[in-house]
KEKEVO-688681 format. One record per residue: x, y, z negated of N, C-alpha, C in turn. Coordinates in Angstrom, 2 decimals, always signed. Each point is the difference from the previous one (the first is absolute). Example, Ala and Ser with C-alpha at 12.3 -4.5 7.8 and 13.67 -1.06 7.14 Angstrom:
! residues 2
n.px:n.py:n.pz:ca.px:ca.py:ca.pz:c.px:c.py:c.pz
+13.19:-5.69:-7.80:-0.89:+1.19:+0.00:+0.90:+1.20:+0.00 .
-0.35:+1.05:+0.72:+0.82:+1.19:-0.06:-0.77:+1.09:-0.73 .
This chain:
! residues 215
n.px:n.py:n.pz:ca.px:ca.py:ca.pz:c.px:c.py:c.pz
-8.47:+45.25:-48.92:-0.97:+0.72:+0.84:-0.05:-0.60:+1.40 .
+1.14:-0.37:+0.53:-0.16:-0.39:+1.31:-0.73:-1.57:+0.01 .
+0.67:-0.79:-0.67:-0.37:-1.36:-0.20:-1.44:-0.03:-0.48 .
-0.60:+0.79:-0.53:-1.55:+0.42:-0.02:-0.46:+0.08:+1.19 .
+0.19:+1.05:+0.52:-0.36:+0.58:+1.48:-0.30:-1.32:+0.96 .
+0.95:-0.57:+0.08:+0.56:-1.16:+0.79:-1.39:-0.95:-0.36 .
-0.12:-0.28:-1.20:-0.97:-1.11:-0.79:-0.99:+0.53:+0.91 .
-0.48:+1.61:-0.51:-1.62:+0.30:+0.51:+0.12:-0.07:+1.56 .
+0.89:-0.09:+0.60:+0.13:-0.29:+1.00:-0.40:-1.31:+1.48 .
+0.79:-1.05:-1.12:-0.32:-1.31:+0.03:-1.32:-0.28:-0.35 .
-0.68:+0.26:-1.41:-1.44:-0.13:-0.14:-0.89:+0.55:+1.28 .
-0.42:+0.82:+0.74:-0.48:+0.56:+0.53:+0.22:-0.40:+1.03 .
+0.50:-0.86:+0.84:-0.01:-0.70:+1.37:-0.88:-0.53:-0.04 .
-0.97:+0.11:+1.16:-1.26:-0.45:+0.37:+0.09:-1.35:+0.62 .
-0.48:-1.39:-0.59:+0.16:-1.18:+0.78:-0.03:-0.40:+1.26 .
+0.17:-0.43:+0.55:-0.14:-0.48:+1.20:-1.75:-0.49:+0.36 .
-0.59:+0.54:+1.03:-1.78:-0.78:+0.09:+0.55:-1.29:+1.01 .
-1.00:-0.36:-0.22:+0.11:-1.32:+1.17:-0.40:+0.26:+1.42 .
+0.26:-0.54:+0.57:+0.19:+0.16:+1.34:-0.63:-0.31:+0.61 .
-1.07:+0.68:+0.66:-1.39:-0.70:+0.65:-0.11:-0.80:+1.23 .
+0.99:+0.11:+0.33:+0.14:-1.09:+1.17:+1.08:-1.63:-0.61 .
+0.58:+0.24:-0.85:+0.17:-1.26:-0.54:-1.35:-0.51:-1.24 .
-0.70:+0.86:-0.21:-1.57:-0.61:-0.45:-0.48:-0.57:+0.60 .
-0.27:+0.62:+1.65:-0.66:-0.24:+0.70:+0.50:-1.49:+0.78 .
+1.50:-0.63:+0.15:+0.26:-0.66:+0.14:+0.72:+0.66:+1.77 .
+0.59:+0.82:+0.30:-0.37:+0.33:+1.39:+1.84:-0.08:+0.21 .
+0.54:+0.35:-0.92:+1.67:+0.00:+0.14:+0.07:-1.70:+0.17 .
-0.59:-1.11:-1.01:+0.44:-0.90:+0.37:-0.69:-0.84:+1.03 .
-0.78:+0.31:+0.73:-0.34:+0.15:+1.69:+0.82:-0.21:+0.79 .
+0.29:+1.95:-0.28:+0.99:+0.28:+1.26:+1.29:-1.14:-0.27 .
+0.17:-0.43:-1.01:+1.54:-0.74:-0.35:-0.16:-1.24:+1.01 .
-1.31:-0.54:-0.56:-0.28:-1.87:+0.89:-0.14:+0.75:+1.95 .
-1.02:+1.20:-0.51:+0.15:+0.12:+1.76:+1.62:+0.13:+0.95 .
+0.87:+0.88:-0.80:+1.17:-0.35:+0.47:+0.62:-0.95:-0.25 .
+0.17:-0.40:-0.80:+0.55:-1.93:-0.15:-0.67:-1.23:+1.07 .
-1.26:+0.35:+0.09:-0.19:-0.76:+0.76:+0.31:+0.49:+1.94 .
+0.16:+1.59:+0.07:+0.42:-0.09:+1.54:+1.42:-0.34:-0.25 .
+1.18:+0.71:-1.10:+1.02:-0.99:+0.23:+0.08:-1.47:+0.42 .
-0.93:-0.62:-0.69:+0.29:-1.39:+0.32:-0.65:-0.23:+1.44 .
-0.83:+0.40:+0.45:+0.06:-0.06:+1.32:+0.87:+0.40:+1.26 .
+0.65:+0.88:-0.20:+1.35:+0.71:+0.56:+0.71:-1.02:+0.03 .
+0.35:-0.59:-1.31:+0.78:-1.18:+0.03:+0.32:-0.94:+0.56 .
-1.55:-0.62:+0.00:-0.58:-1.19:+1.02:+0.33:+0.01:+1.09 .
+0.18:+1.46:+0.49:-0.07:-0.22:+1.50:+1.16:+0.53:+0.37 .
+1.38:-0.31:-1.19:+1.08:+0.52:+0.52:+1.00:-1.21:-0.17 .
+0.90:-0.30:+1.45:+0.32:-1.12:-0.85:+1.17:-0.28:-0.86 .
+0.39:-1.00:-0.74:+1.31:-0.33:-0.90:+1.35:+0.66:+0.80 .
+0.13:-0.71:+1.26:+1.03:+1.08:+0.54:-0.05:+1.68:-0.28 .
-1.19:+0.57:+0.42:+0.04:+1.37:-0.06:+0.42:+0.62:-1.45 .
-0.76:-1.32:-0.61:-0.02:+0.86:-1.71:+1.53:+0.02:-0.25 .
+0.60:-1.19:+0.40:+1.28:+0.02:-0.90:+0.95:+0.73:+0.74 .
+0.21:+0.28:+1.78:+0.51:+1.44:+0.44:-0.20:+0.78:-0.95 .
-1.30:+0.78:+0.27:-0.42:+1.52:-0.35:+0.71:-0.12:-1.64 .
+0.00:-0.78:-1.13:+0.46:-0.20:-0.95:+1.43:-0.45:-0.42 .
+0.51:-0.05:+1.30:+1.32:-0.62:-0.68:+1.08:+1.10:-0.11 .
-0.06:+1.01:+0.24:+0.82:+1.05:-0.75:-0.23:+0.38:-1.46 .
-1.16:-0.09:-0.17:-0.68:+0.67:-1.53:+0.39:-1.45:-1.22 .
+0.31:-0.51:+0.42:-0.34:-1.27:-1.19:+1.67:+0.53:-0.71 .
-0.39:-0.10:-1.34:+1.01:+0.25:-0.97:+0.55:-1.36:-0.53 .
-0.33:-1.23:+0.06:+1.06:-1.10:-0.53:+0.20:-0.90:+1.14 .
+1.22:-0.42:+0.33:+0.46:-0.82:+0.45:-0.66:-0.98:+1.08 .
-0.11:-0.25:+1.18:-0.65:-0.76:+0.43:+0.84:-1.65:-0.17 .
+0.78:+0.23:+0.23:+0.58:-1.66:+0.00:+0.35:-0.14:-2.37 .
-0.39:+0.75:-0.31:-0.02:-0.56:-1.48:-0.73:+0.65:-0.67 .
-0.95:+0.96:+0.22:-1.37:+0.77:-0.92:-0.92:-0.52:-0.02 .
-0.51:-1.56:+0.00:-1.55:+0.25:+0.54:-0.11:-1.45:-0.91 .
-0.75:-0.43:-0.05:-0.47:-1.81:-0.76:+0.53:-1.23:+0.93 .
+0.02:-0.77:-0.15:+1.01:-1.04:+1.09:-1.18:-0.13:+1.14 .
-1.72:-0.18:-0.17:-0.96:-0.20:+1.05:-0.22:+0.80:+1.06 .
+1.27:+1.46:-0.19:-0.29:+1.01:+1.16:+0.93:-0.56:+1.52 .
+0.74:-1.21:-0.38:+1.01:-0.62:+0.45:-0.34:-1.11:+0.80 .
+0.17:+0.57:+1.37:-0.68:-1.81:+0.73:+0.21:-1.57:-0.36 .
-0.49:-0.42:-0.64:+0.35:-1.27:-0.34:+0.28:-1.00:+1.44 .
+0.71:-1.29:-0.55:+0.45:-1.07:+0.40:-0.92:-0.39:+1.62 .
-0.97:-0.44:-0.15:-0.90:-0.77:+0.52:-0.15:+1.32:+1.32 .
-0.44:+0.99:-0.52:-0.67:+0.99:+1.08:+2.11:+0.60:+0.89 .
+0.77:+0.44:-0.73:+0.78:-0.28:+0.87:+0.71:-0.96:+0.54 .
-0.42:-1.09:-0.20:+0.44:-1.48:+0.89:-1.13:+0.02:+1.46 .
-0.86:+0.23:-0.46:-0.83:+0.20:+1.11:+0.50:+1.16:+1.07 .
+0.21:+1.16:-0.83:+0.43:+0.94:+1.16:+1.21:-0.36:+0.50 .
+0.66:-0.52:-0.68:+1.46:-1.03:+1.03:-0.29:-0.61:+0.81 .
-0.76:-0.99:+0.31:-0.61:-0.84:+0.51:-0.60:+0.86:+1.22 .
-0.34:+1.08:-0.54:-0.79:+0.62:+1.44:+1.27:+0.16:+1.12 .
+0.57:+0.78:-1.16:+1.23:+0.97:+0.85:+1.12:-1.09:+0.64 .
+0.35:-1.71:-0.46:+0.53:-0.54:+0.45:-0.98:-0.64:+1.78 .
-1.07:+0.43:+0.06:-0.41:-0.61:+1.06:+0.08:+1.26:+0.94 .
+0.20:+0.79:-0.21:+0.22:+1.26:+0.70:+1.50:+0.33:+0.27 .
+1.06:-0.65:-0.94:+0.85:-0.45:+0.36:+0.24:-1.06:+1.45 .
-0.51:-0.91:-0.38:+0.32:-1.51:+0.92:-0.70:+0.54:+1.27 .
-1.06:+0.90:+0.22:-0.11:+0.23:+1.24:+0.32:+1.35:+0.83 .
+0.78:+0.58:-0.80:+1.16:+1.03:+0.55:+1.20:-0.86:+0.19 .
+0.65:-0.73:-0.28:+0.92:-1.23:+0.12:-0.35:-0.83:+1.20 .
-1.21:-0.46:+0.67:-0.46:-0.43:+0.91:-0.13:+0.70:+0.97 .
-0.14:+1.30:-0.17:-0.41:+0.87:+1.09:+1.42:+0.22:+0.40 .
+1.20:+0.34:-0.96:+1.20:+0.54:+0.36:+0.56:-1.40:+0.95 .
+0.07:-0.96:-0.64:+0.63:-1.15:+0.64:-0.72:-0.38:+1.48 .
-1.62:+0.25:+0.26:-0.16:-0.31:+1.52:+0.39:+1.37:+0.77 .
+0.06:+1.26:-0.60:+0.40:+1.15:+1.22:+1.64:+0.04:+0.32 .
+1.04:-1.09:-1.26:+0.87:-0.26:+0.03:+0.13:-0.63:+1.02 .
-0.80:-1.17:+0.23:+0.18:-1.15:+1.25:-0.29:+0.28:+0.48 .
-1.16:+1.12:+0.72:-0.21:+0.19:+1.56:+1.23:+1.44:+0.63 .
+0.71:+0.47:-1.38:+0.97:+0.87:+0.27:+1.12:-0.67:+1.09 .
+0.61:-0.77:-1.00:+0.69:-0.98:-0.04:-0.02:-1.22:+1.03 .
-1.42:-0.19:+0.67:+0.07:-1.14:+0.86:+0.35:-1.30:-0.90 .
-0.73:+0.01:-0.85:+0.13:-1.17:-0.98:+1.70:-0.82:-0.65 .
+0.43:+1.15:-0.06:+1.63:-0.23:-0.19:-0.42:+0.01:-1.95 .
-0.95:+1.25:-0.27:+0.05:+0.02:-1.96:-0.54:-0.83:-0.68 .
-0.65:-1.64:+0.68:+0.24:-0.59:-0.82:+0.60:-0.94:-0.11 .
+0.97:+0.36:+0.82:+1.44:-0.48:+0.05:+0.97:-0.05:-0.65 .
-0.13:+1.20:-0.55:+1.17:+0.33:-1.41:+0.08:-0.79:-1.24 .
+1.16:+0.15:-0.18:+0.47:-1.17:-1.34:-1.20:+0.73:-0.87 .
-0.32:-1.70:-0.90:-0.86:+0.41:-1.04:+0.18:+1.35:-1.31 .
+1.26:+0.06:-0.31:+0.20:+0.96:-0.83:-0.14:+1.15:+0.63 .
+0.08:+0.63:+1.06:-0.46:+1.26:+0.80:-1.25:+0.33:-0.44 .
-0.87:-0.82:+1.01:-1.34:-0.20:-0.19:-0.43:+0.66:-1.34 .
+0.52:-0.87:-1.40:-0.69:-0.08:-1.30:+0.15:+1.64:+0.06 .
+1.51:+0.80:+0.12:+0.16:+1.41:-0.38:-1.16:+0.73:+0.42 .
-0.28:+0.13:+0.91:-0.85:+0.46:+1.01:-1.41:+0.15:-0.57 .
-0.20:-1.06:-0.44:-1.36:-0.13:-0.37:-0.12:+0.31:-1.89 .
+1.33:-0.03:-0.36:-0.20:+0.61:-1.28:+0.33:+1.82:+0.38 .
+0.49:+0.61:+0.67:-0.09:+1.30:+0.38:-1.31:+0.15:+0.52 .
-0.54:-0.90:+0.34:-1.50:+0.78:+0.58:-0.90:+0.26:-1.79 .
+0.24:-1.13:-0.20:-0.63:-0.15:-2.08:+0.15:+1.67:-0.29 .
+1.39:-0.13:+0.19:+0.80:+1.32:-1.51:-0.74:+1.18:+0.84 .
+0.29:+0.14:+1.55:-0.87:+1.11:+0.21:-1.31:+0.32:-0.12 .
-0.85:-0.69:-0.28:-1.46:-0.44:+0.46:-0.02:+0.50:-1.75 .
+0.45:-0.43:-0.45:-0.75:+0.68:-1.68:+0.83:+0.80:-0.26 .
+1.03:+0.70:+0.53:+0.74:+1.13:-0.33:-1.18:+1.31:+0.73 .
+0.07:-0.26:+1.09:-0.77:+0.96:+0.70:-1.19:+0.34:-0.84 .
-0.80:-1.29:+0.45:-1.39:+0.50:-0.45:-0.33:+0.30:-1.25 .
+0.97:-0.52:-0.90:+0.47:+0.98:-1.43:-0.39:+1.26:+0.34 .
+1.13:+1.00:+0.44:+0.74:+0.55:-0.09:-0.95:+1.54:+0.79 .
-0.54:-0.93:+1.37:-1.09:+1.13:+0.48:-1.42:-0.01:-0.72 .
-0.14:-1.07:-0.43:-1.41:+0.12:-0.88:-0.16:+0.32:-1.68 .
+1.72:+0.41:-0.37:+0.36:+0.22:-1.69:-0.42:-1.22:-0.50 .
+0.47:-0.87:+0.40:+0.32:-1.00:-1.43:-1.55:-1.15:+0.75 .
-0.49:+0.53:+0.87:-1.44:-1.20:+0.46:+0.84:-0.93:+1.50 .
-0.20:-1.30:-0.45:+0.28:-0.84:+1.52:-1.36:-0.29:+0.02 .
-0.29:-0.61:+1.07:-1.38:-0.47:+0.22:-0.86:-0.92:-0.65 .
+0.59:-0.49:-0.60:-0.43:-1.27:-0.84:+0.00:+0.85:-1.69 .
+0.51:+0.70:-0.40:-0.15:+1.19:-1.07:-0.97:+0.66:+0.08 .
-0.11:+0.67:+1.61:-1.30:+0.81:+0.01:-1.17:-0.10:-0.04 .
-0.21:-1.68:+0.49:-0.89:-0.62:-0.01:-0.60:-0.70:-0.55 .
+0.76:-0.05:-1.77:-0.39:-0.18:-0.94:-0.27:+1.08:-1.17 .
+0.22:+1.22:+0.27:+0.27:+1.40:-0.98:+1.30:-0.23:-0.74 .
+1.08:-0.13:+0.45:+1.14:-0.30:-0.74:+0.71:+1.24:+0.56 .
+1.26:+0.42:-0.78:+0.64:+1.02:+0.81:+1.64:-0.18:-1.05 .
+0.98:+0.30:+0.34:+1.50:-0.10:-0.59:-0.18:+1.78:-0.30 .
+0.94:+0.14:-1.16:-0.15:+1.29:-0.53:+1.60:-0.15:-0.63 .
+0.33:+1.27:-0.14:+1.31:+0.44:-0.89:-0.42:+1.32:-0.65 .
+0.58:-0.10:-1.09:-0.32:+1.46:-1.16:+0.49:+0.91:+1.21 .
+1.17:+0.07:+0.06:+0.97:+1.07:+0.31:-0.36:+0.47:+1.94 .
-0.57:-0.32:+0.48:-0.14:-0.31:+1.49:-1.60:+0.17:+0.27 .
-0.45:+1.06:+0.07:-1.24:-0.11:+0.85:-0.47:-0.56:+1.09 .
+1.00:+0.17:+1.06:+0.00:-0.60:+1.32:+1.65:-0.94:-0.33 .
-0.51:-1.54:+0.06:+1.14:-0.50:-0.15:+0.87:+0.69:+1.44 .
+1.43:-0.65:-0.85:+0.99:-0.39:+1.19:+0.02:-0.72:+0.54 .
+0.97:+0.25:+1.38:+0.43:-1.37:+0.68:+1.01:-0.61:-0.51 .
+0.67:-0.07:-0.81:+0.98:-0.57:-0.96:-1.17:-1.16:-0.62 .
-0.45:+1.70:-0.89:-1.10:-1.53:-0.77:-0.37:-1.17:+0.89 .
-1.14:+0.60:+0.73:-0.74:-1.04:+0.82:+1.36:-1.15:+0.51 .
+0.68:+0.28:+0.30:+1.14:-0.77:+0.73:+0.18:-1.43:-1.38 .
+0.66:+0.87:-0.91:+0.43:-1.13:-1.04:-0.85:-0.72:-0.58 .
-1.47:+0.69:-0.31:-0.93:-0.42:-0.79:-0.67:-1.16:+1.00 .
-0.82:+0.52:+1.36:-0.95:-0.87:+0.31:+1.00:-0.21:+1.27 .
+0.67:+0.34:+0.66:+1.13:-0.69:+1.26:+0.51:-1.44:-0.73 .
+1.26:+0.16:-0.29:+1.08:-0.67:-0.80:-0.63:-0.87:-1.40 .
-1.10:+0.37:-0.66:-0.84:-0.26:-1.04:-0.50:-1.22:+0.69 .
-1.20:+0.14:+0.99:-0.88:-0.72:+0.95:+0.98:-1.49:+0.23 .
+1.37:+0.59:+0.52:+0.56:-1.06:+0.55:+0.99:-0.91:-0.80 .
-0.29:+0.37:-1.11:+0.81:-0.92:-1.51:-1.77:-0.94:-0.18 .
-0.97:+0.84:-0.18:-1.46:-0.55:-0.32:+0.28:-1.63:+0.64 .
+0.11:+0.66:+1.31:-0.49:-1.12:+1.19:+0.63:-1.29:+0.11 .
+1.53:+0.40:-0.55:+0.70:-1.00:-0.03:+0.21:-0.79:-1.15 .
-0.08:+0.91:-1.51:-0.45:-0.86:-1.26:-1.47:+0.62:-0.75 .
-0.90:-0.54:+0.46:-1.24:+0.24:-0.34:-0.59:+0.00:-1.32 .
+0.43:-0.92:-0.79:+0.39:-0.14:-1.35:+0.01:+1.51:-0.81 .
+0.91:+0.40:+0.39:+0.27:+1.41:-0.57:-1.22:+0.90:+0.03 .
-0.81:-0.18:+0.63:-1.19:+0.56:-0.13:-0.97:+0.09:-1.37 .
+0.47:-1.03:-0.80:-0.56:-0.82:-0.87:+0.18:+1.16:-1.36 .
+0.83:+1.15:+0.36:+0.41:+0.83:-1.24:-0.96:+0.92:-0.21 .
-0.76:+0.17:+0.69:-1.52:+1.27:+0.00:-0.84:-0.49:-0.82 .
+0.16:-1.51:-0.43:-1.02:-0.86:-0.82:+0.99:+1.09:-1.41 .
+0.59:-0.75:-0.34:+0.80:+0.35:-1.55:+0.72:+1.11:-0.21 .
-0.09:+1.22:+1.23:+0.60:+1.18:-0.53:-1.28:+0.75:-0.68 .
+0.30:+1.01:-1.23:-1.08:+0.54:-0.29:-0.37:+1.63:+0.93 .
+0.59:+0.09:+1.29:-1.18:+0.93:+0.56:+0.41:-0.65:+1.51 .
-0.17:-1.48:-0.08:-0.32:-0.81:+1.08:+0.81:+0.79:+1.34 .
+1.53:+0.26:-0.51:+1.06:+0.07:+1.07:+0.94:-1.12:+0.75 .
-0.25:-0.52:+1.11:+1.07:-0.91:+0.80:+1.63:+0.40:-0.28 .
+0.46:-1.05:+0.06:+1.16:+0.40:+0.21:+1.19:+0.97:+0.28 .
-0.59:+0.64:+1.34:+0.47:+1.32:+0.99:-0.83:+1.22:-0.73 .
-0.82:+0.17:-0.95:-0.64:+1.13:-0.71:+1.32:+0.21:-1.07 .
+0.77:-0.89:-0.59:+1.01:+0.39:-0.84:+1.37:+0.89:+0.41 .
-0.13:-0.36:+1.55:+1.78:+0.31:+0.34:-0.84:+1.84:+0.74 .
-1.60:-0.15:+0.70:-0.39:+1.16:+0.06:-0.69:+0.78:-0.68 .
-0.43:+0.05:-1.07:-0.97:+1.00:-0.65:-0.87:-0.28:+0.06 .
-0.78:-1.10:+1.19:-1.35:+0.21:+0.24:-0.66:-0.45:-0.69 .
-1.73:-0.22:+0.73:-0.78:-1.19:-0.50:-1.10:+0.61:+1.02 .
-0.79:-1.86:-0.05:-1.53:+0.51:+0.97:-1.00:-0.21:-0.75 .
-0.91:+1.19:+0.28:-0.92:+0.35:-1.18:-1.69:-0.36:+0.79 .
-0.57:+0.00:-0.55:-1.55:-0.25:+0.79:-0.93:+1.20:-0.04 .
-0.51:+0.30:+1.10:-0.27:+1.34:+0.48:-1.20:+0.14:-0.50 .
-1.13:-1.36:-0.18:-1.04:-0.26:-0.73:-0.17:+0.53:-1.49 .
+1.09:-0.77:-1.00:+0.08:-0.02:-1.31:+0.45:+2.22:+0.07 .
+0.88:+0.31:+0.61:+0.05:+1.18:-0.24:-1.09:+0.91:+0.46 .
-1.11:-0.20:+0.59:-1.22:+0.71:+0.22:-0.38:-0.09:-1.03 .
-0.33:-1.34:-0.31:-0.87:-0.23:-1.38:+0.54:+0.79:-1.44 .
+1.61:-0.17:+0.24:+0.31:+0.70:-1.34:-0.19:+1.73:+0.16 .
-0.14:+0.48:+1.26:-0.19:+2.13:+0.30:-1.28:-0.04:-0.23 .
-0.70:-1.24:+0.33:-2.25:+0.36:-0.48:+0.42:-0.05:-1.42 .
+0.36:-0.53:-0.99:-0.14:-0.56:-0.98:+0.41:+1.23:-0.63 .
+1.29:+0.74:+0.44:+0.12:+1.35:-0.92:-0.72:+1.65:+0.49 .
+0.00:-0.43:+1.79:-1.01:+0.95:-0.05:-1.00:+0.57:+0.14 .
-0.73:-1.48:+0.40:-1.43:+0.19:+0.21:-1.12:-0.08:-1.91 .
């Protein structure tokens, strides 16, 4: 009796009608009309902002979740070295002439090995810092959309920054070679990304990959 009941039950549900505004075509409208102001929102927001405002929410891994192309390649961070070493050499210039007019031209006087320290402490600070106050951007990073990231560290440390791009920078500078490992690692990590966690990711490729899932 019940399992009857139940049957006439089931029979007697009235179908579903169609939906006059997906007849009409008006739901998938509104869909492109909002897809398309997302993507304008987008446009005019940039890779930095996106990957702030987003970098708490992301659920896999930044230095090992993503395809190896989210990963600044070779060429584009040799270039941002290149920036950041000339921004180097003339903080090194600047320190050494306010040295000599300190000094009365006695500092460049000092034995050569002095000198060299000096000017490799200006290096280690110069990309420790600007690490460190800009999270993971030196100038030559920023100015390519590059940025250093750690899973575990939202706002790096000064540890990090210290070992990674200080002490890192100044192994680079002196065997350059070693650079050469971002070619053949598969998520295009240097050297100093192994002993820290890190890696530098491209601020570009990760816009492109947040349109791609949520626009």
């Amino acid at each position: 009796m019940f399992g009857r009941k139940k049957k006439e039950k089931v029979d007697t549900v009235a179908l579903p009608k169609l939906n006059d505004r997906v007849y009409e075509g008006s739901i998938e409208s509104a869909f492109q009309a909002g897809r398309a102001q997302r993507k304008i929102k987008s446009l005019q927001t940039s890779p930095q902002e996106i990957f702030a405002n987003y970098r708490r929410n992301l659920k896999m891994d930044i230095t090992d979740g993503y395809a190896r192309n989210l990963y600044a390649g070779f060429w584009v961070r040799l270039f941002a070295f290149v920036i950041d070493m000339i921004m180097v050499y003339a903080l090194q210039a600047l320190v050494s002439g306010l040295a000599n007019v300190l000094t009365q031209g006695q500092y460049a006087s000092l034995d050569v090995g002095i000198l060299y320290v000096i000017k490799q402490v200006v290096l280690i600070l110069y990309f420790t810092l600007a690490s460190f106050f800009t999270n993971g951007q030196t100038i030559g990073k920023g100015l390519l959309g590059l940025q250093l990231v750690k899973d575990n560290q939202y706002k790096l440390s000064f540890m990090t920054c210290f070992v990674r791009e200080g002490l890192g920078k100044f192994i680079l500078s002196t065997l350059p070679f070693l650079g050469l490992m971002v070619v053949f690692s598969s998520k295009r990590q240097n050297f100093m990304d192994y002993f820290t966690d890190t890696n530098v990711i491209s601020l570009n490729q990760f816009a492109m990959l947040y349109e791609e899932n949520v626009i």
